[in-house]
Biopython code that builds the backbone (N, CA, C, O; Angstrom):
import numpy as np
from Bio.PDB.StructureBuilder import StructureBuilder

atoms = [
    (1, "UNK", "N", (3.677, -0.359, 9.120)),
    (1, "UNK", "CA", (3.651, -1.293, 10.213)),
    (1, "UNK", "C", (2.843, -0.671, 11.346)),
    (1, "UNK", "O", (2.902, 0.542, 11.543)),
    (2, "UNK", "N", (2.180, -1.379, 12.007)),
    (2, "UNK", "CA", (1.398, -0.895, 13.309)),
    (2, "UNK", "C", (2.187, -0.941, 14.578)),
    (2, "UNK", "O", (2.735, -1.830, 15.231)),
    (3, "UNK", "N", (2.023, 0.475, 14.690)),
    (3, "UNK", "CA", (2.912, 0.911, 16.108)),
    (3, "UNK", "C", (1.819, 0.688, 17.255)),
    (3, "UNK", "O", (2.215, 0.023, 18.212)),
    (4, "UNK", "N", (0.634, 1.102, 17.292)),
    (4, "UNK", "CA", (-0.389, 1.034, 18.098)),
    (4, "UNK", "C", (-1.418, 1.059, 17.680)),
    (4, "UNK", "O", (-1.712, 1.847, 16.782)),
    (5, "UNK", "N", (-2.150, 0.335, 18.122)),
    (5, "UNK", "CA", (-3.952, -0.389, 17.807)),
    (5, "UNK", "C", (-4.672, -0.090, 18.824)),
    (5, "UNK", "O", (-4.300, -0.777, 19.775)),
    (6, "UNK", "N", (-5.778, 0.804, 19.185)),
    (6, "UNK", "CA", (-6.629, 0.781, 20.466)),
    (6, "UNK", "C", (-7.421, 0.956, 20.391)),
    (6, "UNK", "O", (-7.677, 2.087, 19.978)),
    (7, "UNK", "N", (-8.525, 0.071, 20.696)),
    (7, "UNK", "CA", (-10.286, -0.050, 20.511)),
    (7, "UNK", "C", (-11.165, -0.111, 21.982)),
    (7, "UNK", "O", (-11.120, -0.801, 23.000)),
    (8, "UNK", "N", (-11.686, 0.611, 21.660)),
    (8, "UNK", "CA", (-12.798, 0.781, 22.473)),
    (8, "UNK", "C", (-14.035, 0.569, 22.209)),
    (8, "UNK", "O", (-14.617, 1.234, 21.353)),
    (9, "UNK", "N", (-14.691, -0.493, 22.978)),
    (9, "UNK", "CA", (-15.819, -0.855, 22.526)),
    (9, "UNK", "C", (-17.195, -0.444, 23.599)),
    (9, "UNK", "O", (-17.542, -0.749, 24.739)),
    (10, "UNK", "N", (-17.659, 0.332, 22.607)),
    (10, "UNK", "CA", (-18.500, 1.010, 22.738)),
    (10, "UNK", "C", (-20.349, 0.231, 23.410)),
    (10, "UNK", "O", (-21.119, 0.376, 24.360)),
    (11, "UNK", "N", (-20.271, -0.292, 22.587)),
    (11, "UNK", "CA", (-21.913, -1.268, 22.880)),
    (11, "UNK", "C", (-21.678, -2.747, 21.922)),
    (11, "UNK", "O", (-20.932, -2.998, 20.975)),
    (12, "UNK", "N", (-22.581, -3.468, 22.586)),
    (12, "UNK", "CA", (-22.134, -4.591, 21.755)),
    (12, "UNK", "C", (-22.667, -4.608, 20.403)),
    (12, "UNK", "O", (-23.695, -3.953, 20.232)),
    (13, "UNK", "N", (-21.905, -5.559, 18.874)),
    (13, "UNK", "CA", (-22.107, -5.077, 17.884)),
    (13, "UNK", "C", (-22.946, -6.132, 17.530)),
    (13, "UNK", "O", (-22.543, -7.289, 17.652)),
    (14, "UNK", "N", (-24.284, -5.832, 17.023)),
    (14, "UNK", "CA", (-24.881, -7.140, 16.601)),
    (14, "UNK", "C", (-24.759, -8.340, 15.417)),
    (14, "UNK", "O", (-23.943, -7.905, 14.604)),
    (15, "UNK", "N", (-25.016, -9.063, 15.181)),
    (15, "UNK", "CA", (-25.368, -10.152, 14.034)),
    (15, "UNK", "C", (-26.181, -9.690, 13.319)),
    (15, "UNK", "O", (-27.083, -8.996, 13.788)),
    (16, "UNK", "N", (-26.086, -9.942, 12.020)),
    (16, "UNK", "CA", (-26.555, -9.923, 10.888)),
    (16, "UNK", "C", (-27.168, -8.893, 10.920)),
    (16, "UNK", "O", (-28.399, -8.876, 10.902)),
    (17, "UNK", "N", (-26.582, -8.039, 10.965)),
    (17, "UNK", "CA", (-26.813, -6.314, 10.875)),
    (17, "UNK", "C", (-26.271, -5.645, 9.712)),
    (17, "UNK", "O", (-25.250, -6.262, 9.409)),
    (18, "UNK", "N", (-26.443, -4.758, 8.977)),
    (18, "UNK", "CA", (-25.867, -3.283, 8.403)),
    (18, "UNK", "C", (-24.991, -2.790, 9.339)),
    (18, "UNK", "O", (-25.361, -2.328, 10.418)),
    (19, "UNK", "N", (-23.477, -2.888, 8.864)),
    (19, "UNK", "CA", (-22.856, -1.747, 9.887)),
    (19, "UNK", "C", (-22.177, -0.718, 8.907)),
    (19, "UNK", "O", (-21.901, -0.976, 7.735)),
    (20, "UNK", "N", (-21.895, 0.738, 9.675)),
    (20, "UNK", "CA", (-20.739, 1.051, 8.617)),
    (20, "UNK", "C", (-19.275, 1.543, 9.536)),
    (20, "UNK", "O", (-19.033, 2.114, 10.599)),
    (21, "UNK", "N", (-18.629, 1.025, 8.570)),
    (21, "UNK", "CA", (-17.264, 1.667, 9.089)),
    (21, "UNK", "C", (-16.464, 2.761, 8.750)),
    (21, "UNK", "O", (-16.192, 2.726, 7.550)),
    (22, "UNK", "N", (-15.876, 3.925, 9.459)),
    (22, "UNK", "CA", (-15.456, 4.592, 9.020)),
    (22, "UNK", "C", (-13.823, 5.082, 9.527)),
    (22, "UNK", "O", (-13.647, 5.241, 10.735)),
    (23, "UNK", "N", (-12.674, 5.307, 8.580)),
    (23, "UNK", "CA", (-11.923, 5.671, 9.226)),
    (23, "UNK", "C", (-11.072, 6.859, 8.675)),
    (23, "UNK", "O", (-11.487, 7.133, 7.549)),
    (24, "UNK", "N", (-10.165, 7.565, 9.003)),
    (24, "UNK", "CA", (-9.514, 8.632, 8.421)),
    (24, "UNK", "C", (-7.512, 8.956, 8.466)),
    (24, "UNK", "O", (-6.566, 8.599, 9.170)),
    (25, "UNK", "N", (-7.641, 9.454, 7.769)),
    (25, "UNK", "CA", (-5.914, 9.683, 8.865)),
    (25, "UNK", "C", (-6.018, 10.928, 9.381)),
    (25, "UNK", "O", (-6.294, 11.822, 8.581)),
    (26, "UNK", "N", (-5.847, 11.242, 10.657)),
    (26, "UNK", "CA", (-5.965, 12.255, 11.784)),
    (26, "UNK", "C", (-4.555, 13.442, 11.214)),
    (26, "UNK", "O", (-4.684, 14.631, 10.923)),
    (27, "UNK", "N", (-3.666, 12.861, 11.205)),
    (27, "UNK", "CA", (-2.317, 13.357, 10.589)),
    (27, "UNK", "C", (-1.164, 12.423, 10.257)),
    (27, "UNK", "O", (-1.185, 11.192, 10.238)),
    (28, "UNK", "N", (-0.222, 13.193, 10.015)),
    (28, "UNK", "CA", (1.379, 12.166, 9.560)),
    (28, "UNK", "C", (2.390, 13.109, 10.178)),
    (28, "UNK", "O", (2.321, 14.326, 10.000)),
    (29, "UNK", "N", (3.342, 12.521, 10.916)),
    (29, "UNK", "CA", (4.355, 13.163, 11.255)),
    (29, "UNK", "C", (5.268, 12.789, 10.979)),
    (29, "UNK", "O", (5.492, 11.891, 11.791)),
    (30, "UNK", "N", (6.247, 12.869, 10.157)),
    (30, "UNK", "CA", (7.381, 12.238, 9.879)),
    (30, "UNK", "C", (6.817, 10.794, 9.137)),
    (30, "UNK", "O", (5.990, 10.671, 8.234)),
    (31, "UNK", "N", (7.623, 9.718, 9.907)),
    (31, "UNK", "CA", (6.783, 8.286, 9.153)),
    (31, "UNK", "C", (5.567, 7.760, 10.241)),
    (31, "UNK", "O", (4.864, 6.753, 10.142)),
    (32, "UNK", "N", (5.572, 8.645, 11.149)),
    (32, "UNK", "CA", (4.027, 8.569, 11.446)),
    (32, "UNK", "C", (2.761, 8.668, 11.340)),
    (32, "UNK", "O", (2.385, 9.794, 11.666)),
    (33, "UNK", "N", (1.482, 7.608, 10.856)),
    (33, "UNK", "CA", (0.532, 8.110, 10.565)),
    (33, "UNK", "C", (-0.766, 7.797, 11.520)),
    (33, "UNK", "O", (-1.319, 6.706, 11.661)),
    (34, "UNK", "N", (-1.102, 9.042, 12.135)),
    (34, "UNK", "CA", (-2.377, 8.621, 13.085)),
    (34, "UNK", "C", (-3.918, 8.558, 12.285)),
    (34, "UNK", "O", (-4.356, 9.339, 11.441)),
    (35, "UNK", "N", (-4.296, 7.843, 12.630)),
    (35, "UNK", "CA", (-5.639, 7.188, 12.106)),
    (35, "UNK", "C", (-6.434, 7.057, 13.218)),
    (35, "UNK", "O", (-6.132, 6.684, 14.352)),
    (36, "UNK", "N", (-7.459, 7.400, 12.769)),
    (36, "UNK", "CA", (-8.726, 7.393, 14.057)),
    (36, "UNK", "C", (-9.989, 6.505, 13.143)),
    (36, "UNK", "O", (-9.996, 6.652, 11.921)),
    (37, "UNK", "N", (-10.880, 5.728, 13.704)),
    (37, "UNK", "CA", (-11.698, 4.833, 12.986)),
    (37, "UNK", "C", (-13.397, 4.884, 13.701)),
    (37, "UNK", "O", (-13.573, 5.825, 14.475)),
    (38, "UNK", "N", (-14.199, 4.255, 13.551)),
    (38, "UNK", "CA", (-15.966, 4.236, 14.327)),
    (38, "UNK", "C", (-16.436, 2.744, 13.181)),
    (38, "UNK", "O", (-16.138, 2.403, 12.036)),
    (39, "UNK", "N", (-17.234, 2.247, 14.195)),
    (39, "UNK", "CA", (-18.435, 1.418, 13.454)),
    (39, "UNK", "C", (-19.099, 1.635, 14.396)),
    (39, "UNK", "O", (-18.810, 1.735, 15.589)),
    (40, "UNK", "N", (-20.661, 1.769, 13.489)),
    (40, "UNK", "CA", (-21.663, 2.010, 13.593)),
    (40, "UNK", "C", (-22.488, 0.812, 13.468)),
    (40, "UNK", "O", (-21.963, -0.101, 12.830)),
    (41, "UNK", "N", (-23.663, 0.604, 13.932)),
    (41, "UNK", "CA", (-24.629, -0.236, 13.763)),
    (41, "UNK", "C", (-25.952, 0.796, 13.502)),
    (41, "UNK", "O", (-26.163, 1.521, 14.474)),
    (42, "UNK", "N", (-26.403, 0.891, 12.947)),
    (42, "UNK", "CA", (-27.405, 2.388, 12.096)),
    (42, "UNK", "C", (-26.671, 3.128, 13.256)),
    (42, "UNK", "O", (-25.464, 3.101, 13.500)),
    (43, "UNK", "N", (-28.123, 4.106, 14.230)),
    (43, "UNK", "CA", (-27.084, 5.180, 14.792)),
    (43, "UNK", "C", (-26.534, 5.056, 16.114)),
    (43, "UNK", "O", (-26.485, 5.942, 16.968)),
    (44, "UNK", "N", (-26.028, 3.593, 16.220)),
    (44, "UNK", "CA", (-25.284, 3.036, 17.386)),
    (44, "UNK", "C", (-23.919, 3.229, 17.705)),
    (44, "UNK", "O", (-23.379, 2.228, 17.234)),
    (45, "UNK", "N", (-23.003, 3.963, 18.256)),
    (45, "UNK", "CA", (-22.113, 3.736, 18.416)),
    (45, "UNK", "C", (-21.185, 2.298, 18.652)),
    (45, "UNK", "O", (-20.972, 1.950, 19.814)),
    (46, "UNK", "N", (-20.679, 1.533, 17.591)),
    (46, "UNK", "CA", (-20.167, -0.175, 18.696)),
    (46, "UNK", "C", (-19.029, 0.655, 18.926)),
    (46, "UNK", "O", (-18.912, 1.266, 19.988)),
    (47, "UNK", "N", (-18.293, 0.715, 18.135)),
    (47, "UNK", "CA", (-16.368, 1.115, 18.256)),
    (47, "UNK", "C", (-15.699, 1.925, 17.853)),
    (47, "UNK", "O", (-15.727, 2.183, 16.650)),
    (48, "UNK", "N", (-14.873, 2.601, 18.713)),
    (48, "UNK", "CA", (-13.905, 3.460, 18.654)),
    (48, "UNK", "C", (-12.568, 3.054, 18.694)),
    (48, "UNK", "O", (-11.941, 2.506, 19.602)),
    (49, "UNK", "N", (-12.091, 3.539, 17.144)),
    (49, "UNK", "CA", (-10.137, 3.197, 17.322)),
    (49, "UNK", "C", (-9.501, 3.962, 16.779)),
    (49, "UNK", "O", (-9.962, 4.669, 15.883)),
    (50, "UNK", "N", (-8.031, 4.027, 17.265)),
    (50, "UNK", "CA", (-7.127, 4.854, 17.346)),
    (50, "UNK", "C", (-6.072, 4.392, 16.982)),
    (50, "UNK", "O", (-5.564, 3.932, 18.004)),
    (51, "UNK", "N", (-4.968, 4.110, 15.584)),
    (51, "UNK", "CA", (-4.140, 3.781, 15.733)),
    (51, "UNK", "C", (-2.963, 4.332, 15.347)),
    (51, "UNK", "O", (-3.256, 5.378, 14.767)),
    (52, "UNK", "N", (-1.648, 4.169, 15.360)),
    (52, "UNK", "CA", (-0.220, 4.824, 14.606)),
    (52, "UNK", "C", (0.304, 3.734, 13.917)),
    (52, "UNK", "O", (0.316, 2.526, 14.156)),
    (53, "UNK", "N", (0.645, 4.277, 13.200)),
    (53, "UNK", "CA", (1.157, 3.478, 11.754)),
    (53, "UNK", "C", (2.423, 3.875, 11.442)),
    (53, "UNK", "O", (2.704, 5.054, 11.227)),
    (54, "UNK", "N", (3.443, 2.708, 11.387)),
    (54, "UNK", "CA", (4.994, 3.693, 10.780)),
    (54, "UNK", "C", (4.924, 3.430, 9.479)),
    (54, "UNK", "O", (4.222, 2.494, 9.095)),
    (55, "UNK", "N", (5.549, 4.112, 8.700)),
    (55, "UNK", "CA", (5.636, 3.814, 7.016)),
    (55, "UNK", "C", (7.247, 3.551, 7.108)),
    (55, "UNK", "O", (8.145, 4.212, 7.628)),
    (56, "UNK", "N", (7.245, 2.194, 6.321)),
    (56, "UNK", "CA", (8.171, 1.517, 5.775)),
    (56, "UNK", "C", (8.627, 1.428, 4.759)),
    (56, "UNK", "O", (7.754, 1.345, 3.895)),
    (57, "UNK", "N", (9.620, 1.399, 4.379)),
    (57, "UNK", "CA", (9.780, 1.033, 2.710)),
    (57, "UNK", "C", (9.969, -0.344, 2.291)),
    (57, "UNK", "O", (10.152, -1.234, 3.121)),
    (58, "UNK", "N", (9.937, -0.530, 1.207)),
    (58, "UNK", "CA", (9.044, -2.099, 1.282)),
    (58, "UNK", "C", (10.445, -3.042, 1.395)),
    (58, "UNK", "O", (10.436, -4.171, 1.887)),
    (59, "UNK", "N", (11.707, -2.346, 0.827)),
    (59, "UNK", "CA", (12.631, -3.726, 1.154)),
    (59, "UNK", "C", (13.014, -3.748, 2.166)),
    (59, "UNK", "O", (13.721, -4.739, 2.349)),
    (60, "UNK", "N", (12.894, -2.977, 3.201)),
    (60, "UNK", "CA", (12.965, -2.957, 4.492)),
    (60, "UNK", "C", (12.183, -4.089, 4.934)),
    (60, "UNK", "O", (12.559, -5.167, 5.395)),
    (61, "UNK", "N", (10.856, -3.576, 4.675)),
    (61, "UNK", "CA", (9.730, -4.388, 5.543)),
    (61, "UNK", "C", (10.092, -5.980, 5.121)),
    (61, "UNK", "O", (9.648, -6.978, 5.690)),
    (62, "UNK", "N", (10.828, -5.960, 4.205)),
    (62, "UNK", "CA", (10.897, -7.477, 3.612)),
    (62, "UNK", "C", (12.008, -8.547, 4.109)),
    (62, "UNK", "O", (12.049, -9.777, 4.132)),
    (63, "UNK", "N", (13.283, -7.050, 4.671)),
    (63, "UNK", "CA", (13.921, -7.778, 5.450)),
    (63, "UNK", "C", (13.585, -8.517, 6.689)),
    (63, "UNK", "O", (13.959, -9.582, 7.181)),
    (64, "UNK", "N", (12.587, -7.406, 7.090)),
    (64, "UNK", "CA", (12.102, -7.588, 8.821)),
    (64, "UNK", "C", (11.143, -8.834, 8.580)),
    (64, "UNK", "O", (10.994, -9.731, 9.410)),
    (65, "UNK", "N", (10.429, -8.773, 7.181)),
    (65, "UNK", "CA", (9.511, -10.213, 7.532)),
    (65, "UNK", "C", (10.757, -11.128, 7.560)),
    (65, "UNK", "O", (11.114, -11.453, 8.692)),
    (66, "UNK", "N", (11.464, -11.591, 6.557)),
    (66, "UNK", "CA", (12.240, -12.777, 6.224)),
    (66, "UNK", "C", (13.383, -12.576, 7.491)),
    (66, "UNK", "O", (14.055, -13.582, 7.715)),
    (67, "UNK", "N", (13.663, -11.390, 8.329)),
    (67, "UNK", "CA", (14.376, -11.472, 9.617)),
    (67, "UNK", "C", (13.305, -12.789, 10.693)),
    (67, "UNK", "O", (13.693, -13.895, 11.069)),
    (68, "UNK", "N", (12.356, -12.339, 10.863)),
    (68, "UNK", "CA", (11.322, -12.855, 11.656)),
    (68, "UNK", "C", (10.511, -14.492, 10.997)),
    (68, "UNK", "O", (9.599, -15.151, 11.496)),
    (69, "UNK", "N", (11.115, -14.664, 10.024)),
    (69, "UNK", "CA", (10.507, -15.769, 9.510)),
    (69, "UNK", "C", (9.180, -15.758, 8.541)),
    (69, "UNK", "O", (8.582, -16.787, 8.226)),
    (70, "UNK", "N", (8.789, -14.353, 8.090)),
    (70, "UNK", "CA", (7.805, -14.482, 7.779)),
    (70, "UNK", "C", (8.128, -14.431, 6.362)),
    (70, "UNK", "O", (9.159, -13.851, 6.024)),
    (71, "UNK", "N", (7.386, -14.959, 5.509)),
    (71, "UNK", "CA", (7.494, -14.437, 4.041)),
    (71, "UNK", "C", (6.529, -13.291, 3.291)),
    (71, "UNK", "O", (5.319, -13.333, 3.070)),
    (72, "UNK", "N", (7.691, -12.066, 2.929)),
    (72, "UNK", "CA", (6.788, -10.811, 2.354)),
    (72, "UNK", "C", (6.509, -11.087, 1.044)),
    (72, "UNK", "O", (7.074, -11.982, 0.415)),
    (73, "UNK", "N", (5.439, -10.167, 0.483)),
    (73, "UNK", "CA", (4.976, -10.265, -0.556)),
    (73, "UNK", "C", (5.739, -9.891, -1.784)),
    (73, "UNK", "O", (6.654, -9.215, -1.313)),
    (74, "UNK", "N", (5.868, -9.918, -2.764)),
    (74, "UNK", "CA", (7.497, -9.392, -3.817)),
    (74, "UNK", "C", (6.802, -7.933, -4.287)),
    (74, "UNK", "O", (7.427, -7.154, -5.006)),
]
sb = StructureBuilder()
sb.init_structure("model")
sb.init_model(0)
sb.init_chain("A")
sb.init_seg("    ")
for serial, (resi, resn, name, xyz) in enumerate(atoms, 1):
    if name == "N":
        sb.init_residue(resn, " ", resi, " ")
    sb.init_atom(name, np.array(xyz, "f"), 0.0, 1.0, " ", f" {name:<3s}", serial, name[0])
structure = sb.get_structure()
C-alpha cells in the first residue's frame, strides 16, 4: 500500500517523445519499502519521485478493500 508518493517535476515532459523511466528500492525497513524513481526525456531531467510503500499481506489488504467498499483481486 502507498504510504507516500512525492514528485517533483523537474521540466516539462514532452509529447510524443522517447522517455525512460527508472526506479529502484532505496531500502526496506521492517514493512517499509523506500523507492526512489526519474524520467527522462533523452538527457532531460522531467521527474523526480520518492515514495514508501507498506507491505501487506494479501488477506489483509482484502479486508481493507471490501472494509472500504472496494473489491480486491482473489
Amino acid at each position: 500500500m502507498t504510504g507516500t508518493l512525492t514528485i517533483a517535476y523537474r521540466s516539462p515532459t514532452p509529447l510524443y517523445t522517447d522517455l525512460t523511466l527508472s526506479g529502484h528500492v532505496e531500502s526496506i525497513e521492517g514493512r517499509k519499502v523506500r523507492t526512489v524513481g526519474t524520467l527522462y526525456a533523452g538527457d532531460r531531467l522531467c521527474v523526480e519521485a520518492n515514495g514508501i510503500f507498506i507491505l501487506v499481506e494479501h488477506a489483509r489488504f482484502a479486508r481493507l478493500a471490501r472494509t472500504h467498499g472496494a473489491v480486491a483481486a482473489p
